[in-house]
N, C-alpha and C positions, 0 to 999 in steps of 0.2 A: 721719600718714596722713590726708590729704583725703579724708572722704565727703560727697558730696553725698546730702543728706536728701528725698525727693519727698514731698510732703502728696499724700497719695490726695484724688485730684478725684468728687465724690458721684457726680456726672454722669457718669462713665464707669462704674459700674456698671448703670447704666439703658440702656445704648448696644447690647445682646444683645438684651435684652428686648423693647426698643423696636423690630430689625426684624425679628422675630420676631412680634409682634404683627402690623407691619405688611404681612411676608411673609404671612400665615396670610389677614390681611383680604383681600386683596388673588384669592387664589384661593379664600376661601368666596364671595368675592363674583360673580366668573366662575363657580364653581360653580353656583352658582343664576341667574343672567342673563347670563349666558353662550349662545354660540352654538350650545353643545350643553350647555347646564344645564337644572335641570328644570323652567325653565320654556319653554322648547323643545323638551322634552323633554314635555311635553302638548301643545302646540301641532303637533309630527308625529304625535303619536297621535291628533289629532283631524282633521284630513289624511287617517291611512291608515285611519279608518273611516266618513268624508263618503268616500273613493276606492272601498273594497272596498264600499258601496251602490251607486254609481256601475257597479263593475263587477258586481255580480248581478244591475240590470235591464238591462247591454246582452248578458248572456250570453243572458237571457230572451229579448229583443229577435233576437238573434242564432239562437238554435235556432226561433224560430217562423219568422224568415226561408229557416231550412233546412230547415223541414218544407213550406212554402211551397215552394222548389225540387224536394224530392225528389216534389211531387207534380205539377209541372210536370214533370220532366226523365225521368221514367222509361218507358220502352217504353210504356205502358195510362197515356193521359195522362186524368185528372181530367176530367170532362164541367163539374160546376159549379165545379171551379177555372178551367178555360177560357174558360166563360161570368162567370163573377166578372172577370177582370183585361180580355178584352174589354169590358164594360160599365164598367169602373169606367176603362180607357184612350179609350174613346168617349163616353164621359161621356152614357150613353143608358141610358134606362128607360122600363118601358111604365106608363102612366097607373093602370093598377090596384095597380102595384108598392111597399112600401115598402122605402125604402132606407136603410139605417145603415152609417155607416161607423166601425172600429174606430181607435184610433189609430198602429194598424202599416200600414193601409193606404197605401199610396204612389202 
């Protein structure tokens, strides 16, 4: 009876390991610098809290503008909102007058 004899090769016990390793590297490293790893993952968080300041002063901005209209638009219109936007759209004042302007004015 012919048997052929194989000498076990070292190297193929290292050959699992090896991309296992390099499988693992490979997505710890996307994990963290990756395009949704964590460090993009501060970098939107620091996004949606420069954005949600962004939007609490145009809400500001936004309800003074509509307190601005509802005293313009409603039946019993504002005597000195009237006189406010005519002078401040004729760009007129009387010499004893001071004038300041806020920076919502338009």
């Amino acid at each position: 009876m012919w048997t052929k004899h194989h000498k076990k090769k070292k190297i193929g016990r290292f050959v699992v390991p090896a991309m296992a390793v390099a499988f693992l590297s490979y997505f710890g490293y996307h994990c963290i610098h990756g395009d949704y790893g964590l460090r993009a993952t501060e970098v939107f968080e620091r996004q949606r809290v420069a954005r949600e300041r962004e939007l609490t002063v145009l809400k500001a901005k936004r309800e003074h503008l509509e307190n601005q209209v509802a005293l313009l638009s409603d039946g019993s219109m504002d005597r000195d909102m009237l006189d406010e936007k005519a002078r401040l759209q004729l760009n007129f004042s009387r010499a004893d007058e001071i004038v300041i302007f806020s920076h919502y004015s338009n």
